[in-house]
PDB file of N, CA, C and O in Angstrom:
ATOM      1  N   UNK A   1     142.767 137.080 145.417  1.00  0.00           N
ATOM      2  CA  UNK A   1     143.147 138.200 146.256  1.00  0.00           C
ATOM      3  C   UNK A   1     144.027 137.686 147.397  1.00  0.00           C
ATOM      4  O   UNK A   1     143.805 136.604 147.941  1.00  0.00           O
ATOM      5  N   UNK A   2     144.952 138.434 147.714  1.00  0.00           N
ATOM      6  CA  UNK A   2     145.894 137.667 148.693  1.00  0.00           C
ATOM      7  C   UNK A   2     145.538 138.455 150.051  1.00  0.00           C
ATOM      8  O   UNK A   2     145.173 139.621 150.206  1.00  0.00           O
ATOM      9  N   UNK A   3     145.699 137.730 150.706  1.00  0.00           N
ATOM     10  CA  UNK A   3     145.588 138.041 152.450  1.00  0.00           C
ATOM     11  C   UNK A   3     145.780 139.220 153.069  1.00  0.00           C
ATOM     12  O   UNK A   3     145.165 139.497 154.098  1.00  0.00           O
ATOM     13  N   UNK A   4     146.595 139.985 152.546  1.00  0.00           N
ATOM     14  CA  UNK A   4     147.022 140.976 153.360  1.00  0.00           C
ATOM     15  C   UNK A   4     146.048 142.408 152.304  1.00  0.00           C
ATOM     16  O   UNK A   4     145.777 143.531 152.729  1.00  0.00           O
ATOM     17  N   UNK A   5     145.689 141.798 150.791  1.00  0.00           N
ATOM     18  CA  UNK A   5     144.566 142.595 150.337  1.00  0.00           C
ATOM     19  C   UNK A   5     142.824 142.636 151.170  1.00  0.00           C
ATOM     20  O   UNK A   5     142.019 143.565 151.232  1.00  0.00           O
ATOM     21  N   UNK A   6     142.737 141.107 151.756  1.00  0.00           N
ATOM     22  CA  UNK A   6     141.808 140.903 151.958  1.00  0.00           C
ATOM     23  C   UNK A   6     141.782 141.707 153.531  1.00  0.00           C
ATOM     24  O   UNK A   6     140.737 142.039 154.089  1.00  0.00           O
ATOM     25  N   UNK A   7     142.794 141.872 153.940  1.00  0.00           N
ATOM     26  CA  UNK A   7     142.822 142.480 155.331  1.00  0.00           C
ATOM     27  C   UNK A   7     142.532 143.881 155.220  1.00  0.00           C
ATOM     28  O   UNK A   7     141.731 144.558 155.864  1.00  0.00           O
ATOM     29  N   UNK A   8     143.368 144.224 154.233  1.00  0.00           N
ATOM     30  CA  UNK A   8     143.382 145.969 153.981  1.00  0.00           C
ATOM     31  C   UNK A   8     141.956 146.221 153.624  1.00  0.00           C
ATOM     32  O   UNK A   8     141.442 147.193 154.178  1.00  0.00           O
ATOM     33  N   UNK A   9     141.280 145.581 152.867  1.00  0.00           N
ATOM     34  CA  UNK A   9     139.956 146.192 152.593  1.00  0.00           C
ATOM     35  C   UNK A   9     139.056 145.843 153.084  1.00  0.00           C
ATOM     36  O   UNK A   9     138.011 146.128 152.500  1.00  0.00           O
ATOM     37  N   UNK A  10     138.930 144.937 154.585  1.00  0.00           N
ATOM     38  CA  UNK A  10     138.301 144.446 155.967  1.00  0.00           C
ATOM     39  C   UNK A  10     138.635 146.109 156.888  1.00  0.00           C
ATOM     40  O   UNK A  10     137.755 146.788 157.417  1.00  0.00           O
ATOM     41  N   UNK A  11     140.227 146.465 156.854  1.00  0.00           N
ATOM     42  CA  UNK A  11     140.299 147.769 157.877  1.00  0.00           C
ATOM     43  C   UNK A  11     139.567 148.740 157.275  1.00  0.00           C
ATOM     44  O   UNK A  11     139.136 149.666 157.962  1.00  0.00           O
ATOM     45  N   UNK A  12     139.339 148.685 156.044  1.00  0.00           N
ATOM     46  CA  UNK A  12     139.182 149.894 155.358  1.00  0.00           C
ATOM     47  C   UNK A  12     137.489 150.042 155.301  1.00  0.00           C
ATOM     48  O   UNK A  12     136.909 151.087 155.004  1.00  0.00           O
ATOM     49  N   UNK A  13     136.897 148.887 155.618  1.00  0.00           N
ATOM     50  CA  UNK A  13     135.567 148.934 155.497  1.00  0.00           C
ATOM     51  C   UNK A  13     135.325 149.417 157.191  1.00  0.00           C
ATOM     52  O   UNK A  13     134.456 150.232 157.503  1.00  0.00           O
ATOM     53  N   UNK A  14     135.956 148.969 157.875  1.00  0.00           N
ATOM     54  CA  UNK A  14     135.404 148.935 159.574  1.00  0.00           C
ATOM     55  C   UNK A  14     135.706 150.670 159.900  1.00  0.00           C
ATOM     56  O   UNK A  14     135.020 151.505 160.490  1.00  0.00           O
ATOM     57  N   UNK A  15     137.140 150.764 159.180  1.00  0.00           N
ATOM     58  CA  UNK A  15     137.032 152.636 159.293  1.00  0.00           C
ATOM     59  C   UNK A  15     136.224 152.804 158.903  1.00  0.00           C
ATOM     60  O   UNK A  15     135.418 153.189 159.751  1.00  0.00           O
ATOM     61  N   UNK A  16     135.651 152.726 157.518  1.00  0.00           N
ATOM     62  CA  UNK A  16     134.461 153.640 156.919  1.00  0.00           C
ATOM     63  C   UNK A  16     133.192 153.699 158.113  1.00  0.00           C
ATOM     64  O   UNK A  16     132.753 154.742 158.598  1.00  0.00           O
ATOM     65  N   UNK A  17     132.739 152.325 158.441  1.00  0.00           N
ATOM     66  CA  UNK A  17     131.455 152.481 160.001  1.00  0.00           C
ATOM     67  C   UNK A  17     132.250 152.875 160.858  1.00  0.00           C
ATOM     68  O   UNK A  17     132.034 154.053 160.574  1.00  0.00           O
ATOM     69  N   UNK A  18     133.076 152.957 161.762  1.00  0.00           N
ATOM     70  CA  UNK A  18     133.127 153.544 162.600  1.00  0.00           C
ATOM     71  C   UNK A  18     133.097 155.327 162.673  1.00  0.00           C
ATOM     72  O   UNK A  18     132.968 156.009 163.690  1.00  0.00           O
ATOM     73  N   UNK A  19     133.289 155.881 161.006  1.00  0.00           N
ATOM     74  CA  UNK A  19     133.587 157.048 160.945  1.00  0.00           C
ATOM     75  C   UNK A  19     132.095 157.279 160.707  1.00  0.00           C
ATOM     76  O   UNK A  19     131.885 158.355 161.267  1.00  0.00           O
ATOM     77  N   UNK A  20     131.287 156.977 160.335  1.00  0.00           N
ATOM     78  CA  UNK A  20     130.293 157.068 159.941  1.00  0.00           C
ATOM     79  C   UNK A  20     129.004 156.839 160.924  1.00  0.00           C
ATOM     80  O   UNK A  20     127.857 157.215 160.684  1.00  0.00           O
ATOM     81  N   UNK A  21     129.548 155.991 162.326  1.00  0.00           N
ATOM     82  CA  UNK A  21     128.949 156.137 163.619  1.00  0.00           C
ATOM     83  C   UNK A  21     128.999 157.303 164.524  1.00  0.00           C
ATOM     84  O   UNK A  21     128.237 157.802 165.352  1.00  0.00           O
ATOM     85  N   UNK A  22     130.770 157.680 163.830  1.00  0.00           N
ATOM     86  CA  UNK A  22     131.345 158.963 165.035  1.00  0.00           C
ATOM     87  C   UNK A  22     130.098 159.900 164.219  1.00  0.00           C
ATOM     88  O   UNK A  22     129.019 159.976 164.806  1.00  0.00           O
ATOM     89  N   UNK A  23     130.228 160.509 163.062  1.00  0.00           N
ATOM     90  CA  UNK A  23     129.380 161.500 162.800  1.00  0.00           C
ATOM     91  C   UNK A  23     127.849 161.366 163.217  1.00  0.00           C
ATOM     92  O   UNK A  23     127.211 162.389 163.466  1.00  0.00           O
ATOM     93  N   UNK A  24     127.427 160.468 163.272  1.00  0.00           N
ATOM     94  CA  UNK A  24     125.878 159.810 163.350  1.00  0.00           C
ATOM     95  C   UNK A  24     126.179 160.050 165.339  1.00  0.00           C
ATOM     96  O   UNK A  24     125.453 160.978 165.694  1.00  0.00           O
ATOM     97  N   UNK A  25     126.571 159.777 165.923  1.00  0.00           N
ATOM     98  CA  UNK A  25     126.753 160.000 167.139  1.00  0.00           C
ATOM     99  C   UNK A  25     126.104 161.824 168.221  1.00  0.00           C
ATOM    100  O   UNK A  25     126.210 162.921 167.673  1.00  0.00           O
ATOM    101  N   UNK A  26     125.714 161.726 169.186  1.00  0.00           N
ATOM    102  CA  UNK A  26     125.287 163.071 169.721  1.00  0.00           C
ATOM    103  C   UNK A  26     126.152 162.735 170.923  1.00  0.00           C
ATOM    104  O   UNK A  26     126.515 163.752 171.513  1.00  0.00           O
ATOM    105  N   UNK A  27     126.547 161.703 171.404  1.00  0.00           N
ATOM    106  CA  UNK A  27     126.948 161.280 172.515  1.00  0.00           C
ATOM    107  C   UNK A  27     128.739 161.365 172.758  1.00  0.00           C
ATOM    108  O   UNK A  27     129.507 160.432 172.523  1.00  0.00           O
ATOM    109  N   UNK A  28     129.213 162.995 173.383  1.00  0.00           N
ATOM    110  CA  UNK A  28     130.529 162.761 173.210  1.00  0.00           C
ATOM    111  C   UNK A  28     131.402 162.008 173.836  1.00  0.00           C
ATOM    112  O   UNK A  28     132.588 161.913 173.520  1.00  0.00           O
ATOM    113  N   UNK A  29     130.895 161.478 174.690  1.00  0.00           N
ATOM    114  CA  UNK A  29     131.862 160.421 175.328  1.00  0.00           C
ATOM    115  C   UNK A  29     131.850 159.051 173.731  1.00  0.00           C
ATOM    116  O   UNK A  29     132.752 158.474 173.122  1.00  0.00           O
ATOM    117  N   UNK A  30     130.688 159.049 173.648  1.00  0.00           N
ATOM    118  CA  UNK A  30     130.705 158.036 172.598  1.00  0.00           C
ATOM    119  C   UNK A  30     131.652 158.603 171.290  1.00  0.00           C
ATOM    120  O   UNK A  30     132.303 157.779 170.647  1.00  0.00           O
ATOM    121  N   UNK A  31     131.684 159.755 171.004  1.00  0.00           N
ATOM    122  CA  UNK A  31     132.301 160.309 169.581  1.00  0.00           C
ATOM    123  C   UNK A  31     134.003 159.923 170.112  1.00  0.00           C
ATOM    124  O   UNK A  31     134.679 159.093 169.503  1.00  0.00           O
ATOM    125  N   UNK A  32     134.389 160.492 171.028  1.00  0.00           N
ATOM    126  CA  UNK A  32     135.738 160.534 171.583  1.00  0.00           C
ATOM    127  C   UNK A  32     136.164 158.270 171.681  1.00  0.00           C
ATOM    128  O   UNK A  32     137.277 157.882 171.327  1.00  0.00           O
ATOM    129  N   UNK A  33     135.210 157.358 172.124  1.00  0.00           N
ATOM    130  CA  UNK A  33     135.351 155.838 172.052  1.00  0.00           C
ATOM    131  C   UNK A  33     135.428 155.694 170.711  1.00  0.00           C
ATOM    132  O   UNK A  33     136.040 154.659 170.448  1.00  0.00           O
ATOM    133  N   UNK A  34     134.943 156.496 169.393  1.00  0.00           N
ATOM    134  CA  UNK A  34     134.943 156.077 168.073  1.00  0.00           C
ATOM    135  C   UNK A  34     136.253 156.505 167.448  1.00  0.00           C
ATOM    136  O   UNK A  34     136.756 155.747 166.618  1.00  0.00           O
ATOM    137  N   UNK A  35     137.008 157.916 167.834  1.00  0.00           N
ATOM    138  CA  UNK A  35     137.637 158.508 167.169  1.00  0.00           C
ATOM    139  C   UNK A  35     138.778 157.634 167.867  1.00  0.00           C
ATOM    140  O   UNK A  35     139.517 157.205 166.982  1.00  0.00           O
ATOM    141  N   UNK A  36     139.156 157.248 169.033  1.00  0.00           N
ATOM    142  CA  UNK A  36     140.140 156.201 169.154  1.00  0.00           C
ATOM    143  C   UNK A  36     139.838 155.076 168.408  1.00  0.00           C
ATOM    144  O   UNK A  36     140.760 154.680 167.695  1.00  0.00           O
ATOM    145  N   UNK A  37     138.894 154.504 168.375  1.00  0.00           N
ATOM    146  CA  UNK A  37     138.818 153.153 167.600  1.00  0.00           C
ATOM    147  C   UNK A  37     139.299 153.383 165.951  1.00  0.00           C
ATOM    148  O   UNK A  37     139.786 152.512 165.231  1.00  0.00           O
ATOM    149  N   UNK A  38     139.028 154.750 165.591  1.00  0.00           N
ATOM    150  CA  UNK A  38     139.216 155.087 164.097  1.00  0.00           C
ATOM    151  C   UNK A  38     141.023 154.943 164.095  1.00  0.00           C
ATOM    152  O   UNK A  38     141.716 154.083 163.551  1.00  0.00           O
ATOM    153  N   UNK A  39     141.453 156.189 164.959  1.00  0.00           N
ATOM    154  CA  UNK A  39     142.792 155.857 164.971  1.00  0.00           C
ATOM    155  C   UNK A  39     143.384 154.711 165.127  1.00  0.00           C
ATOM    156  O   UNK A  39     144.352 154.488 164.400  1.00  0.00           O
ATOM    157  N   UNK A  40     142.947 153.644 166.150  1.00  0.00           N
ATOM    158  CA  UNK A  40     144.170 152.958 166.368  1.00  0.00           C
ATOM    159  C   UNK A  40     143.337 151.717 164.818  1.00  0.00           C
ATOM    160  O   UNK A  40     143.842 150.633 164.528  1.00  0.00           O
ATOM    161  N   UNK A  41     142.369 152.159 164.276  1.00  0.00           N
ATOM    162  CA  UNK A  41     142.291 150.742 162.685  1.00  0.00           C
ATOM    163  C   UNK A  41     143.396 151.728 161.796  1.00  0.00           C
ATOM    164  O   UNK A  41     144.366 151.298 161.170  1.00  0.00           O
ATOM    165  N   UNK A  42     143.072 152.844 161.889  1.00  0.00           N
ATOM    166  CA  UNK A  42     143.785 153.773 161.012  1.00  0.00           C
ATOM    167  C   UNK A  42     145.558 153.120 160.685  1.00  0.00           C
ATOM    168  O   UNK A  42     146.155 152.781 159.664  1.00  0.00           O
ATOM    169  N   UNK A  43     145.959 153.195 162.329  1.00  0.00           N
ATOM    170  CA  UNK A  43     147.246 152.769 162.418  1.00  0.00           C
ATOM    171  C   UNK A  43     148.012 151.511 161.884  1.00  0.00           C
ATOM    172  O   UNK A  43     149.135 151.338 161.411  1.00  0.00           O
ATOM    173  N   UNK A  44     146.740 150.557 162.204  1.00  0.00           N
ATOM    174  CA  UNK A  44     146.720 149.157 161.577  1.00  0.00           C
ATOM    175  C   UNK A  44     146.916 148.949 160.490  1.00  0.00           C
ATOM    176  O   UNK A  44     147.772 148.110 160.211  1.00  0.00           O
ATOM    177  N   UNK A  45     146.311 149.524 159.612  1.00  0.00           N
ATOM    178  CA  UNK A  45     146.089 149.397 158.494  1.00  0.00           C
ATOM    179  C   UNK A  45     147.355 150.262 157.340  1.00  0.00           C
ATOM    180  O   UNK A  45     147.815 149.781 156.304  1.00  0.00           O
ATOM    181  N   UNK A  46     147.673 151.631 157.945  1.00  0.00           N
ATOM    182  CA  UNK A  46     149.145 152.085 157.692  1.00  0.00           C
ATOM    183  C   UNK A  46     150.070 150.998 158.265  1.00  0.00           C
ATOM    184  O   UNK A  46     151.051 151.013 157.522  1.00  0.00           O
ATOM    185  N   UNK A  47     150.204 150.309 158.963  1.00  0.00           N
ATOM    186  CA  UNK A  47     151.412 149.332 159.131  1.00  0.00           C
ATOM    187  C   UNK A  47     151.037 147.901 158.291  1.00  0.00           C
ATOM    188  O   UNK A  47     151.797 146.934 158.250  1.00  0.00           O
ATOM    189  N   UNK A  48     149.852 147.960 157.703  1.00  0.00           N
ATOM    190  CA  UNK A  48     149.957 146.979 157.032  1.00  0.00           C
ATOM    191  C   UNK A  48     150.350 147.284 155.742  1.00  0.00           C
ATOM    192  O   UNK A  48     151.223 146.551 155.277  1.00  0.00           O
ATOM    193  N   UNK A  49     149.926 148.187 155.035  1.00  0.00           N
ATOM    194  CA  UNK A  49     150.324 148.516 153.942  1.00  0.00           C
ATOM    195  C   UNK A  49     152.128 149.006 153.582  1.00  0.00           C
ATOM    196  O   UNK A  49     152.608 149.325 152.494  1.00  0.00           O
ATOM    197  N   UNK A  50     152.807 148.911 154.929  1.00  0.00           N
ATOM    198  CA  UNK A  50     153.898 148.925 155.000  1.00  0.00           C
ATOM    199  C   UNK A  50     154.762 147.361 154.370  1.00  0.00           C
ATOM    200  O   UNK A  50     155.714 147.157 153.616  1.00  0.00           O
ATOM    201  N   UNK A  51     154.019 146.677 154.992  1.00  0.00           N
ATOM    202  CA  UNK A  51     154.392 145.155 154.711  1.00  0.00           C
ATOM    203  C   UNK A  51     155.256 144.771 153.217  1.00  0.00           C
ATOM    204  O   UNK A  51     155.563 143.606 152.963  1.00  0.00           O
TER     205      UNK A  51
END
C-alpha cells in the first residue's frame, strides 16, 4: 500500500470518530469543536486525493 493510501484511510478513519463523537455528543459547544475538526480532516483528505 503506498503512503498517500495509507494516509487516506488514517483521514478517513479519524472522520468516521470524530463524526461519530459529534452525534454521541449533548454538549454544543463540544458538537460545534467536532464539526470543525470534521471539516478541516474533511479538507485534508480532499486535497490529498487531489495529489
Amino acid at each position: 500500500m503506498a503512503e498517500t493510501d495509507t494516509e487516506d484511510t488514517e483521514l478517513r478513519v479519524m472522520v468516521m470518530r470524530y463524526r461519530r463523537m459529534e452525534e454521541e455528543t449533548t454538549d454544543p459547544m463540544a458538537m460545534r469543536f467536532l464539526r470543525d475538526i470534521v471539516s478541516e480532516l474533511e479538507t485534508e483528505l480532499n486535497e490529498l486525493r487531489k495529489k
